[in-house]
mmCIF file of the N, C-alpha and C atoms, coordinates in Angstrom:
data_MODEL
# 
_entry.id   MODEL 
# 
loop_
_atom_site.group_PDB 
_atom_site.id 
_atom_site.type_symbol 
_atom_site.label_atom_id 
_atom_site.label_alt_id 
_atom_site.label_comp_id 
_atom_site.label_asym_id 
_atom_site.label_entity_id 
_atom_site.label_seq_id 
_atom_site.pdbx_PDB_ins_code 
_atom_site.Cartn_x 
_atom_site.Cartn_y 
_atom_site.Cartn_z 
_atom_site.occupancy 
_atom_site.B_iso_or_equiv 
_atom_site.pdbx_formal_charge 
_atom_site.auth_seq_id 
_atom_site.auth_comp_id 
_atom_site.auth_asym_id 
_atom_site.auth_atom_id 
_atom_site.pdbx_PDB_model_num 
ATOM 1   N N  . UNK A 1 1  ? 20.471 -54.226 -46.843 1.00 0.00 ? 1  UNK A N  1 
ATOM 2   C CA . UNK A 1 1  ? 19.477 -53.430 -46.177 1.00 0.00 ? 1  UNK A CA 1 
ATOM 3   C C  . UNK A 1 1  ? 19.661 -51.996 -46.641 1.00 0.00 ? 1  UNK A C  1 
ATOM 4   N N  . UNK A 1 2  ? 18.482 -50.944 -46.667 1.00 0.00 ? 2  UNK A N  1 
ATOM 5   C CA . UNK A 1 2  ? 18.595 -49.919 -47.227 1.00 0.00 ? 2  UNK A CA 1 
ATOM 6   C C  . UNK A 1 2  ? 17.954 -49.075 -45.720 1.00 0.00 ? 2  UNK A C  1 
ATOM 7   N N  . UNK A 1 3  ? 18.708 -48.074 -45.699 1.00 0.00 ? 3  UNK A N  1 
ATOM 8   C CA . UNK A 1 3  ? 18.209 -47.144 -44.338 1.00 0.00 ? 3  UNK A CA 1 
ATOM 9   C C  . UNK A 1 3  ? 18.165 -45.597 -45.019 1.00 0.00 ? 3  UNK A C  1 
ATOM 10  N N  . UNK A 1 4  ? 17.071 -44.572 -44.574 1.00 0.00 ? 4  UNK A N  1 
ATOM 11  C CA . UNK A 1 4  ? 17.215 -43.505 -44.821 1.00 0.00 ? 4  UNK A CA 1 
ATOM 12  C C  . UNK A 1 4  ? 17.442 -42.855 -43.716 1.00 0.00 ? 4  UNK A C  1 
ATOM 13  N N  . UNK A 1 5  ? 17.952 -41.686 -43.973 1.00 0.00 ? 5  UNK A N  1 
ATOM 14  C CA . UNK A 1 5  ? 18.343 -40.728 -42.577 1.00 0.00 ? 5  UNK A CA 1 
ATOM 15  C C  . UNK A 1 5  ? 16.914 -39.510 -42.345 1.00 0.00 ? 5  UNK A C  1 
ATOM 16  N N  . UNK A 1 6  ? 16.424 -39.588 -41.656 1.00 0.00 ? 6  UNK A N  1 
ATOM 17  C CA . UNK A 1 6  ? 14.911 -38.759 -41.364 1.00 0.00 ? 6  UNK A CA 1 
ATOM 18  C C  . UNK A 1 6  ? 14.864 -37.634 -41.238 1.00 0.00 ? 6  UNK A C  1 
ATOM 19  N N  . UNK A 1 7  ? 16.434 -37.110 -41.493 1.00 0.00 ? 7  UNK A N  1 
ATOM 20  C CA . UNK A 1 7  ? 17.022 -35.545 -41.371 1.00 0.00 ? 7  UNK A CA 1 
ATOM 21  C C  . UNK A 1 7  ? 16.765 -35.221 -42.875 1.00 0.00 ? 7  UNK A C  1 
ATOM 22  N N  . UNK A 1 8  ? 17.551 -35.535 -43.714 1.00 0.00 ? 8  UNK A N  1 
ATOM 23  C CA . UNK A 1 8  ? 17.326 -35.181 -44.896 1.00 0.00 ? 8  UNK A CA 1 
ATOM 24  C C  . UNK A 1 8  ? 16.869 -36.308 -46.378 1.00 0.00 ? 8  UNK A C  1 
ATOM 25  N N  . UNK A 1 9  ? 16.100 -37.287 -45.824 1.00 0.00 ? 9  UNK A N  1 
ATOM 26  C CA . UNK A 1 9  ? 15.435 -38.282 -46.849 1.00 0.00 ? 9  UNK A CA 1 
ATOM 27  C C  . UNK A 1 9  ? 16.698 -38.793 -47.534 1.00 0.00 ? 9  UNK A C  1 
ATOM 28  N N  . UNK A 1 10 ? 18.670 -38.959 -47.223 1.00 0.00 ? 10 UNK A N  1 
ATOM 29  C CA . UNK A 1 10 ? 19.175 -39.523 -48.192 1.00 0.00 ? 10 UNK A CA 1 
ATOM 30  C C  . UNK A 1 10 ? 19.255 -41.015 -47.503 1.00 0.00 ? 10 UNK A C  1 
ATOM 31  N N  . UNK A 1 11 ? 19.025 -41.933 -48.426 1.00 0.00 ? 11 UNK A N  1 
ATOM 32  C CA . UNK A 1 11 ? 18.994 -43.333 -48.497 1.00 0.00 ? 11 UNK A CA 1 
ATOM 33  C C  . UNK A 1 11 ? 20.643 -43.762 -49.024 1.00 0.00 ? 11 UNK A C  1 
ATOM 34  N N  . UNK A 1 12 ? 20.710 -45.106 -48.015 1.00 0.00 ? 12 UNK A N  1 
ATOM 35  C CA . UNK A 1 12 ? 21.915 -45.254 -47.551 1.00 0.00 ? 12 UNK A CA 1 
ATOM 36  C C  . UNK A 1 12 ? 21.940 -46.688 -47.558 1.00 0.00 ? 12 UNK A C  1 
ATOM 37  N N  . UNK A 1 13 ? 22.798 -47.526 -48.357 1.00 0.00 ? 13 UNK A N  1 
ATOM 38  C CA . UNK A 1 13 ? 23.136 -49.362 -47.992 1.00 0.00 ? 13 UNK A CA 1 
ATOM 39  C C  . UNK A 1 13 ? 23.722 -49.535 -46.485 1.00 0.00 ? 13 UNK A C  1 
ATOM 40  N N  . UNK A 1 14 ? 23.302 -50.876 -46.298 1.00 0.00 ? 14 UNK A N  1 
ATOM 41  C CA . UNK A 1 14 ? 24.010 -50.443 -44.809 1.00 0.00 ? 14 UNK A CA 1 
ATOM 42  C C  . UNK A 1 14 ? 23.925 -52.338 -44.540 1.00 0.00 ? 14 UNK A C  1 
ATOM 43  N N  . UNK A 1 15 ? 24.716 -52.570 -43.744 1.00 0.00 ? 15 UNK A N  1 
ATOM 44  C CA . UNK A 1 15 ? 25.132 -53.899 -43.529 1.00 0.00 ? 15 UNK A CA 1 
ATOM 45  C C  . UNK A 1 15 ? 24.841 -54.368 -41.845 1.00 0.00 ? 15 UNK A C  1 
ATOM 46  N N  . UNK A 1 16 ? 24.884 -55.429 -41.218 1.00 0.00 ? 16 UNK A N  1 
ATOM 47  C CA . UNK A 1 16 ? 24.757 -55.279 -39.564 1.00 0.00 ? 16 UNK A CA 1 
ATOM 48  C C  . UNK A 1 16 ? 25.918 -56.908 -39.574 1.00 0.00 ? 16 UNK A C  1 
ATOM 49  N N  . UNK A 1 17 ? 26.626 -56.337 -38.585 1.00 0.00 ? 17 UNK A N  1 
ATOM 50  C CA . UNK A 1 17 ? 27.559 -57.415 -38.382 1.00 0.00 ? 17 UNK A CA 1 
ATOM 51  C C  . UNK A 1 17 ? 27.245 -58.532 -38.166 1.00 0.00 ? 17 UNK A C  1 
ATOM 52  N N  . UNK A 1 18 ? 27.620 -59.587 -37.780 1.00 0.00 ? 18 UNK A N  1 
ATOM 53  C CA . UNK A 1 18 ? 27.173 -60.802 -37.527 1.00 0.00 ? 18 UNK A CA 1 
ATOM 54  C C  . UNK A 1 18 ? 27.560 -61.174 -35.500 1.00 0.00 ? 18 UNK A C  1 
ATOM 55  N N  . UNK A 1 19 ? 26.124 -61.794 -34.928 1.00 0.00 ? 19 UNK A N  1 
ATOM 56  C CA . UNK A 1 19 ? 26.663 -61.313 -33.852 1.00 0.00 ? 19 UNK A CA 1 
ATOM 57  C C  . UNK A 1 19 ? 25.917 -60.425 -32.869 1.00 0.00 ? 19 UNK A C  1 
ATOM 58  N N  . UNK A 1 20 ? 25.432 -59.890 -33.390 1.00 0.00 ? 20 UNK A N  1 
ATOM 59  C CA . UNK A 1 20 ? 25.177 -58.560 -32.521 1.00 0.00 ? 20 UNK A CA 1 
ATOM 60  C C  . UNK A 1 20 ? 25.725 -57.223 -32.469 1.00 0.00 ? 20 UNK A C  1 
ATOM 61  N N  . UNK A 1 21 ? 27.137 -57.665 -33.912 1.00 0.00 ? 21 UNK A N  1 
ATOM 62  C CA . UNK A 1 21 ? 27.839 -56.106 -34.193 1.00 0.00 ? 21 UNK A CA 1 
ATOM 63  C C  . UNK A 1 21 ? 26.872 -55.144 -34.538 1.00 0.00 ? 21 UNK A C  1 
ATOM 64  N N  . UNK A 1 22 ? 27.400 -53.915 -34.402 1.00 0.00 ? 22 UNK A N  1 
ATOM 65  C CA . UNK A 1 22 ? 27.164 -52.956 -35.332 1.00 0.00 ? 22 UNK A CA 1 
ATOM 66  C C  . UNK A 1 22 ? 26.725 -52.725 -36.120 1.00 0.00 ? 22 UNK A C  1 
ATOM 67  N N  . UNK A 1 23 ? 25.998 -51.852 -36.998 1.00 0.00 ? 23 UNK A N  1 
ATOM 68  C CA . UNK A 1 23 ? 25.252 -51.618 -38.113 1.00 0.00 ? 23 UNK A CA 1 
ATOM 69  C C  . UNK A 1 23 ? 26.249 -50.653 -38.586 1.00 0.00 ? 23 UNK A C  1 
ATOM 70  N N  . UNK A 1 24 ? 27.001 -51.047 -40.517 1.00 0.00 ? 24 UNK A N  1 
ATOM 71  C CA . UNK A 1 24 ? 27.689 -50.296 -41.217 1.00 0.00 ? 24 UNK A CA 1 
ATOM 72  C C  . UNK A 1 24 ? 27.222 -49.594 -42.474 1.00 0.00 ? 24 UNK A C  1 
ATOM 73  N N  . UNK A 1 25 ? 27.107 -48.256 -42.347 1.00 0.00 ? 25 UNK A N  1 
ATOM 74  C CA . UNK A 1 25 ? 26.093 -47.747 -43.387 1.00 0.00 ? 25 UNK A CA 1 
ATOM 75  C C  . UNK A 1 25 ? 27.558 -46.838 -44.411 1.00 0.00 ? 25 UNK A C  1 
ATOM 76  N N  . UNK A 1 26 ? 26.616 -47.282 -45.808 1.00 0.00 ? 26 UNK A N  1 
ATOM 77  C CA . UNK A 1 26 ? 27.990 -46.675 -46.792 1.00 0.00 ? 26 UNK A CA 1 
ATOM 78  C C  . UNK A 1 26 ? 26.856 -45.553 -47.394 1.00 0.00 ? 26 UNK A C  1 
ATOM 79  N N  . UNK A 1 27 ? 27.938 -44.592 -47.473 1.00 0.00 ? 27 UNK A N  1 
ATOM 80  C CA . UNK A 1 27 ? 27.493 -42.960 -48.272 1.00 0.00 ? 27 UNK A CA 1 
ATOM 81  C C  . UNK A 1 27 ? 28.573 -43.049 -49.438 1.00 0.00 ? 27 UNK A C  1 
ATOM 82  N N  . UNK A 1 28 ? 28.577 -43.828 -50.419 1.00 0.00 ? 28 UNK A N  1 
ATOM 83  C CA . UNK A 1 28 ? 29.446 -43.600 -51.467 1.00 0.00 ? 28 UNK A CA 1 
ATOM 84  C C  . UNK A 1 28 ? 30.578 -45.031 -51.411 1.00 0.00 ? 28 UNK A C  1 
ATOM 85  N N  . UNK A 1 29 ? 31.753 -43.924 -51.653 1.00 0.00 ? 29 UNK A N  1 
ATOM 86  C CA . UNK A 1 29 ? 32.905 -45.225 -50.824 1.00 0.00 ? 29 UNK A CA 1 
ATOM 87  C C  . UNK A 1 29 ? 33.057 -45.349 -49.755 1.00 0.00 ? 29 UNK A C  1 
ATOM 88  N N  . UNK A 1 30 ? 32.209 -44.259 -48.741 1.00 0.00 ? 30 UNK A N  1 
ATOM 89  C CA . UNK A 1 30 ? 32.810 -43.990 -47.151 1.00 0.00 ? 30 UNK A CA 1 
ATOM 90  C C  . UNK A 1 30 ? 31.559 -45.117 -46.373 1.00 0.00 ? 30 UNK A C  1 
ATOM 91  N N  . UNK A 1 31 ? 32.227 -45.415 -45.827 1.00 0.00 ? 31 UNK A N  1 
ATOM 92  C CA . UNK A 1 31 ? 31.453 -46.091 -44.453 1.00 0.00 ? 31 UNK A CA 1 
ATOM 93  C C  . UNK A 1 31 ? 31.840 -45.893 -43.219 1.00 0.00 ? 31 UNK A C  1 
ATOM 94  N N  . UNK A 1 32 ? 30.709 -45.856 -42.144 1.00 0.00 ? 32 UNK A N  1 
ATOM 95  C CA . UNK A 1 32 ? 30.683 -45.657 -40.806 1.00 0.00 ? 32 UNK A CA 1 
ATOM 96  C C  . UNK A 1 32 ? 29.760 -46.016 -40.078 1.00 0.00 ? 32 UNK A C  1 
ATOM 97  N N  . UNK A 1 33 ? 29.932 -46.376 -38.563 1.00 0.00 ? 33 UNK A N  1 
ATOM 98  C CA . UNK A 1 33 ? 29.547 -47.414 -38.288 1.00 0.00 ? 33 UNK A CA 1 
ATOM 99  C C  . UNK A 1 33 ? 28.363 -46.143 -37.220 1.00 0.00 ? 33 UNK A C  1 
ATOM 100 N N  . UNK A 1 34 ? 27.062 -47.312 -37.276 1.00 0.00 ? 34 UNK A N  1 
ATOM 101 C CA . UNK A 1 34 ? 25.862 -46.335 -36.836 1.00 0.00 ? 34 UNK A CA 1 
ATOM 102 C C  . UNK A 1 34 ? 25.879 -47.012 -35.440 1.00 0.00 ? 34 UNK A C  1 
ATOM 103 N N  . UNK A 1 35 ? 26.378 -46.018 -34.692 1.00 0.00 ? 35 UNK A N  1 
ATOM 104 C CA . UNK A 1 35 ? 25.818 -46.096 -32.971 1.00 0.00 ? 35 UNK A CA 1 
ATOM 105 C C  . UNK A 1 35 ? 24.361 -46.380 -32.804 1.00 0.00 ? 35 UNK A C  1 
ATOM 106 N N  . UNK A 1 36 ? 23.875 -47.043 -32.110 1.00 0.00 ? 36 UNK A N  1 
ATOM 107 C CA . UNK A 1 36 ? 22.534 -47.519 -31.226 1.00 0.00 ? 36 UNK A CA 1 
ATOM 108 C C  . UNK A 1 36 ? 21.748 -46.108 -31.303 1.00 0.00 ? 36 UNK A C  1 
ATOM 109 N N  . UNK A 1 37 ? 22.373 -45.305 -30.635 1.00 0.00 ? 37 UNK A N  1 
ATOM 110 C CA . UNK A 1 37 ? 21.763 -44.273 -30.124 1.00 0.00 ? 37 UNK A CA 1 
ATOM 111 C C  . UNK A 1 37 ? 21.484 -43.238 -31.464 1.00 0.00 ? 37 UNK A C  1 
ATOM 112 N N  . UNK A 1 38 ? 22.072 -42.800 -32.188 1.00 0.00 ? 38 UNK A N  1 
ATOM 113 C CA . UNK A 1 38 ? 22.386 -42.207 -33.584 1.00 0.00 ? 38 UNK A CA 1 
ATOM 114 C C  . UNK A 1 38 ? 21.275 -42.936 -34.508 1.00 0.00 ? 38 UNK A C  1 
ATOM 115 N N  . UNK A 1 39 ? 20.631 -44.326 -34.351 1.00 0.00 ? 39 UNK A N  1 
ATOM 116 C CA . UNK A 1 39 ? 19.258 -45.032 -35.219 1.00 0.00 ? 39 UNK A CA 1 
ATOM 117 C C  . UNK A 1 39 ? 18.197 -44.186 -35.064 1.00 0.00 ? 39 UNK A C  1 
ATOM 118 N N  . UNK A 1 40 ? 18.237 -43.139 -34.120 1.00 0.00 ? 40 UNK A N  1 
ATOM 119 C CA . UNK A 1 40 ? 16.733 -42.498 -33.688 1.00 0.00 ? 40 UNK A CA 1 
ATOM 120 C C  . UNK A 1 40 ? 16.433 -41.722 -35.226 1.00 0.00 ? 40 UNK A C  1 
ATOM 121 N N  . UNK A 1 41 ? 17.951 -41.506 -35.919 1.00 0.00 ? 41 UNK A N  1 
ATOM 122 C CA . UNK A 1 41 ? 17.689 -39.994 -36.571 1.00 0.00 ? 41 UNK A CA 1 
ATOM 123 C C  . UNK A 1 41 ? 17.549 -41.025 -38.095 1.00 0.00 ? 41 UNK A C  1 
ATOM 124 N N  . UNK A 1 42 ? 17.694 -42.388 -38.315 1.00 0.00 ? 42 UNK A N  1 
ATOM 125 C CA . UNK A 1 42 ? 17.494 -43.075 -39.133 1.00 0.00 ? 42 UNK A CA 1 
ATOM 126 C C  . UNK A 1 42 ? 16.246 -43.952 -39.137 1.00 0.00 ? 42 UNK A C  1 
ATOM 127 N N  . UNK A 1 43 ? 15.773 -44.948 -40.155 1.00 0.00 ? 43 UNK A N  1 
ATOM 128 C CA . UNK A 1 43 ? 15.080 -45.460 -40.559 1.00 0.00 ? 43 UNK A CA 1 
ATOM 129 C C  . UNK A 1 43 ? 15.138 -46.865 -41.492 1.00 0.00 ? 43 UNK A C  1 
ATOM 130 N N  . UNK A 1 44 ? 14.887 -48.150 -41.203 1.00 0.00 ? 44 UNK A N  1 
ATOM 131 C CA . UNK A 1 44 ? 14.673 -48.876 -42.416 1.00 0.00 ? 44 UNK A CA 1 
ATOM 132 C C  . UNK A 1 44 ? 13.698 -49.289 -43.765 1.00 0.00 ? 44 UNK A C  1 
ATOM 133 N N  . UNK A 1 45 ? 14.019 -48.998 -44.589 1.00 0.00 ? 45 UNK A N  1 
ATOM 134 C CA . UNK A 1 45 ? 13.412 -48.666 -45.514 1.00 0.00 ? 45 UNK A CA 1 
ATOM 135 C C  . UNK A 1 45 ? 13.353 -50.428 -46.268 1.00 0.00 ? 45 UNK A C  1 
ATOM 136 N N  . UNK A 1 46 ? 14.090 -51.223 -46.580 1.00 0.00 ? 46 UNK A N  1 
ATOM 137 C CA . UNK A 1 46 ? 14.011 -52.522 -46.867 1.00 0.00 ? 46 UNK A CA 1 
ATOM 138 C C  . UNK A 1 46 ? 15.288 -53.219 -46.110 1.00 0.00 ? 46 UNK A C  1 
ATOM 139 N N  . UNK A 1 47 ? 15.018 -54.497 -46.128 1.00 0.00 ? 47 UNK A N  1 
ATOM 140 C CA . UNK A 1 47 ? 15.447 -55.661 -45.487 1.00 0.00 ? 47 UNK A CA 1 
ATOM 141 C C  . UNK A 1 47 ? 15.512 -57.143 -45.162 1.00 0.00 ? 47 UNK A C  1 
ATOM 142 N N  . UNK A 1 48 ? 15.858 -58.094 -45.620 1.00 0.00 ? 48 UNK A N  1 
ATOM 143 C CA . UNK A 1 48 ? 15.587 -59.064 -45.384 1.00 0.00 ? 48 UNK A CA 1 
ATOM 144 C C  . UNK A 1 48 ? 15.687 -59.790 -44.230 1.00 0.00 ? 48 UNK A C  1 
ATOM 145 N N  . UNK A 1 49 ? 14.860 -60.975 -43.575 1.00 0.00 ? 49 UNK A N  1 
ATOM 146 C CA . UNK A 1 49 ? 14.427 -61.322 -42.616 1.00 0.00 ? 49 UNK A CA 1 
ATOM 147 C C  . UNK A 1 49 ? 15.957 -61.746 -41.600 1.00 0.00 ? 49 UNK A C  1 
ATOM 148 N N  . UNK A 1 50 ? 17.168 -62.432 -42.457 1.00 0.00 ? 50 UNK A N  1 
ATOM 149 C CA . UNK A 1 50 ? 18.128 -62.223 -41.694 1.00 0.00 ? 50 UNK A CA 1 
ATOM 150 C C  . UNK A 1 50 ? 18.729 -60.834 -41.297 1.00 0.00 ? 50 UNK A C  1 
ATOM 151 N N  . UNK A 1 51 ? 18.822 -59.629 -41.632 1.00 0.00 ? 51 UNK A N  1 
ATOM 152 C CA . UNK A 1 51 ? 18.862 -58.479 -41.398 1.00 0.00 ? 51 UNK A CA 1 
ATOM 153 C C  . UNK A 1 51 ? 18.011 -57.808 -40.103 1.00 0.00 ? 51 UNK A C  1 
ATOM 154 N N  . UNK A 1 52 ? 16.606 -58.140 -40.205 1.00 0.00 ? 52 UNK A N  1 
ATOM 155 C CA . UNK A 1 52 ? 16.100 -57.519 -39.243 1.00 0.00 ? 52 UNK A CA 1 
ATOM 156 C C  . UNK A 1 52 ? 16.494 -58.386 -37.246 1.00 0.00 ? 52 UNK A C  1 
ATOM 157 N N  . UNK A 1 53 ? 16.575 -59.464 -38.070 1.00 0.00 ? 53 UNK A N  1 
ATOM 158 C CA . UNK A 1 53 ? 16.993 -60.624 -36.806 1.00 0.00 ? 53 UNK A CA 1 
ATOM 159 C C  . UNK A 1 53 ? 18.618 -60.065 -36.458 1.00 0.00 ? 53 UNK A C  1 
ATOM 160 N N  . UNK A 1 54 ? 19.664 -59.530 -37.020 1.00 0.00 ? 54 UNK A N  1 
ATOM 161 C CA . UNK A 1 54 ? 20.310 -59.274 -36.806 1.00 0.00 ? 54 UNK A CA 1 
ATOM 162 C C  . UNK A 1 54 ? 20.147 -57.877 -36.415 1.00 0.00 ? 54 UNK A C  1 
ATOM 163 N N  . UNK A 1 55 ? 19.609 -56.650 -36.239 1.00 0.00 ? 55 UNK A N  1 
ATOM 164 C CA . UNK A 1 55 ? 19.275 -55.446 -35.871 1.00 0.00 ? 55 UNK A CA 1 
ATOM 165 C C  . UNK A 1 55 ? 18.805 -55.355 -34.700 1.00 0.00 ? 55 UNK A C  1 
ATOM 166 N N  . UNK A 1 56 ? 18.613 -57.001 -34.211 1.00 0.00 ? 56 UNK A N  1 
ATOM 167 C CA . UNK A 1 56 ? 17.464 -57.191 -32.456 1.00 0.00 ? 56 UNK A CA 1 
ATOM 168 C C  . UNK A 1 56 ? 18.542 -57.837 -31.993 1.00 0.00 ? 56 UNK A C  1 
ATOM 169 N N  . UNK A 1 57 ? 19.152 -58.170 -32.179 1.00 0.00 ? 57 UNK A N  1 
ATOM 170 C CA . UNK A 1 57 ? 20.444 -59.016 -31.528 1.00 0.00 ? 57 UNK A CA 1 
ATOM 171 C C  . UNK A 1 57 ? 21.829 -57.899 -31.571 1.00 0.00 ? 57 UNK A C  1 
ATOM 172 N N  . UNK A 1 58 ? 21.523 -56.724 -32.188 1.00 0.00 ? 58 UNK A N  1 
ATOM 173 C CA . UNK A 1 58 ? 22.735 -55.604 -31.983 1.00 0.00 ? 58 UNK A CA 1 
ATOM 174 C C  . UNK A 1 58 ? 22.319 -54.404 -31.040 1.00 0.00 ? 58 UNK A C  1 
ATOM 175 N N  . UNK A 1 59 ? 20.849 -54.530 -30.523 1.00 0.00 ? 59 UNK A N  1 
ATOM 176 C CA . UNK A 1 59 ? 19.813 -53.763 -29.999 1.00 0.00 ? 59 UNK A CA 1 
ATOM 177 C C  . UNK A 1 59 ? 20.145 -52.540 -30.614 1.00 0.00 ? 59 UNK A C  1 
ATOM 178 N N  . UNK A 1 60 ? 19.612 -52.002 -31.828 1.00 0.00 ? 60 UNK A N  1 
ATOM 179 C CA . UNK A 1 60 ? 19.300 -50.992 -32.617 1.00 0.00 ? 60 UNK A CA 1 
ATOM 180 C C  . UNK A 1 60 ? 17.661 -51.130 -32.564 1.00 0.00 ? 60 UNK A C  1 
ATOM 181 N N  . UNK A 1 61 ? 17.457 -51.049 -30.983 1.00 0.00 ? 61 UNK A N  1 
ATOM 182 C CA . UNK A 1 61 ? 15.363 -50.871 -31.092 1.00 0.00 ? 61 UNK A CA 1 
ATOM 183 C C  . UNK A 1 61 ? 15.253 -49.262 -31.572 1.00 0.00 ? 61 UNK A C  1 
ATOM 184 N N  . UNK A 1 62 ? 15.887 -48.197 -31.653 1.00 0.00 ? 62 UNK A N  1 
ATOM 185 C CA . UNK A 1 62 ? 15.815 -46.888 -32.059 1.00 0.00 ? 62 UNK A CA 1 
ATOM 186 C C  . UNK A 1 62 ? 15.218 -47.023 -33.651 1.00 0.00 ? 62 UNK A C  1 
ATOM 187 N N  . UNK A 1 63 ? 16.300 -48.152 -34.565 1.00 0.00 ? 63 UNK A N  1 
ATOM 188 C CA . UNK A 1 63 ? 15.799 -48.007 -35.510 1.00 0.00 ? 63 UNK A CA 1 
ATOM 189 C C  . UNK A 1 63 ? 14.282 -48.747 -36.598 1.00 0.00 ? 63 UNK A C  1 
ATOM 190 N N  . UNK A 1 64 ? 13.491 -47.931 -36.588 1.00 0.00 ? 64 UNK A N  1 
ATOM 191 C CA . UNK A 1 64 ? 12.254 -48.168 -36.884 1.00 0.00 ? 64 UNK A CA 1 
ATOM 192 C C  . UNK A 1 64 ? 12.141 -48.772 -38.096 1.00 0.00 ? 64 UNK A C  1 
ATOM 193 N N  . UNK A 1 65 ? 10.961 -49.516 -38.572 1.00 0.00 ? 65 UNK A N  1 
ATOM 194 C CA . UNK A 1 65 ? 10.736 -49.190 -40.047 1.00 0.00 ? 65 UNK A CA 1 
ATOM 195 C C  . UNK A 1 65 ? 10.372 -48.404 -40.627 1.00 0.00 ? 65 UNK A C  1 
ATOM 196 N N  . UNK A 1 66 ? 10.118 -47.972 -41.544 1.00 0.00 ? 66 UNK A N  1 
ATOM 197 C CA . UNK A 1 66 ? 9.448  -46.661 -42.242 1.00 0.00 ? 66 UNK A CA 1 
ATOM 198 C C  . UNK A 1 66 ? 8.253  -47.195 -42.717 1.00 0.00 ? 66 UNK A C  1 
ATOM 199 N N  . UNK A 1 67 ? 7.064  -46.513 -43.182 1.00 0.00 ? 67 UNK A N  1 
ATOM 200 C CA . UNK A 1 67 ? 6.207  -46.833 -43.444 1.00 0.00 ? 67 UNK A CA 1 
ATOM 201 C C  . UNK A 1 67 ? 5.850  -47.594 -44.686 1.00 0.00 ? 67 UNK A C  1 
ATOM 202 N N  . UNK A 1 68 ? 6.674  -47.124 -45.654 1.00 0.00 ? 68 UNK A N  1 
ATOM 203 C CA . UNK A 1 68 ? 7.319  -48.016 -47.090 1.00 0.00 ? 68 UNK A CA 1 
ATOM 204 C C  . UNK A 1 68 ? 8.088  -49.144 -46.863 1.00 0.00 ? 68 UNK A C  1 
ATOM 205 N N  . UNK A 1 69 ? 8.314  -49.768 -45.567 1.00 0.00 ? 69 UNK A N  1 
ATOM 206 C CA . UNK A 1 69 ? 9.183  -50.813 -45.715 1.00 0.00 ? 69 UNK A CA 1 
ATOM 207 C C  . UNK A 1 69 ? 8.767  -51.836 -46.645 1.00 0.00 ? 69 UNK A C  1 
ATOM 208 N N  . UNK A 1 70 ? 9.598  -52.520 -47.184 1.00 0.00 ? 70 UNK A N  1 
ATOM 209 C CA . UNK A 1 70 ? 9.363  -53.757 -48.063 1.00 0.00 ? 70 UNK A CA 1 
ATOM 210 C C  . UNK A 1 70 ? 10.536 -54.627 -47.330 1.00 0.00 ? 70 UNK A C  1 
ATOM 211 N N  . UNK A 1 71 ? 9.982  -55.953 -47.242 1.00 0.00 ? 71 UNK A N  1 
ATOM 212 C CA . UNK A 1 71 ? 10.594 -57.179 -46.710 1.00 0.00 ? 71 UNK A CA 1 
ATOM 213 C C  . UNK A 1 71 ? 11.294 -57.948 -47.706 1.00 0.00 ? 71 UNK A C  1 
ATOM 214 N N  . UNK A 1 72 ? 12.017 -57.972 -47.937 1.00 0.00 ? 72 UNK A N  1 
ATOM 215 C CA . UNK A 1 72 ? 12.772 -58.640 -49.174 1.00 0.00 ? 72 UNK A CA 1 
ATOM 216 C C  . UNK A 1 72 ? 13.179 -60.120 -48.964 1.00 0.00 ? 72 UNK A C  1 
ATOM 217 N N  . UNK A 1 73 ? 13.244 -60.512 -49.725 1.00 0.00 ? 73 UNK A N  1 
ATOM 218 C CA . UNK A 1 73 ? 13.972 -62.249 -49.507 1.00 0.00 ? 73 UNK A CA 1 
ATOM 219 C C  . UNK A 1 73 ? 15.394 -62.454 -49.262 1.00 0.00 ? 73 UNK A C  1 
ATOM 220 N N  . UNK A 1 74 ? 15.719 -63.203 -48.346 1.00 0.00 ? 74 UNK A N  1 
ATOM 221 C CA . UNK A 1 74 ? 16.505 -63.868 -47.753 1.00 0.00 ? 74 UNK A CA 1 
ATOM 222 C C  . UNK A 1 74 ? 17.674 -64.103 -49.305 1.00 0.00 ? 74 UNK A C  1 
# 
């Protein structure tokens, strides 16, 4: 999954646990894990259908799609 931050347009890989974990977004080698509340200031930009099913089951409803989303394959 690809997420941008709506602060400054940088686009970011980002993973969601399995579960209902967490959403883990990498800036390089660093990763950190995106609080629920902290999705307001982000965005998904692509994703595949297990991804978004996992983003409703971690309740990240803050994070939106963007208007460019593309749905990618499984």
């Amino acid at each position: 999954m690809t997420i941008r931050c709506l602060l400054d347009g940088l686009l970011l890989d980002a993973t969601v646990g399995r579960r209902g974990a967490r959403v883990t977004a990498y800036d390089g080698d660093e990763a950190f894990g995106l609080e629920a509340v902290e999705a307001a200031f982000y965005e998904v930009v692509s994703a595949d259908p297990d991804e978004l099913l996992g983003l409703e089951q971690a309740h990240y409803r803050l994070l939106r799609r963007a208007d460019d989303f593309l749905l990618r394959r499984a």
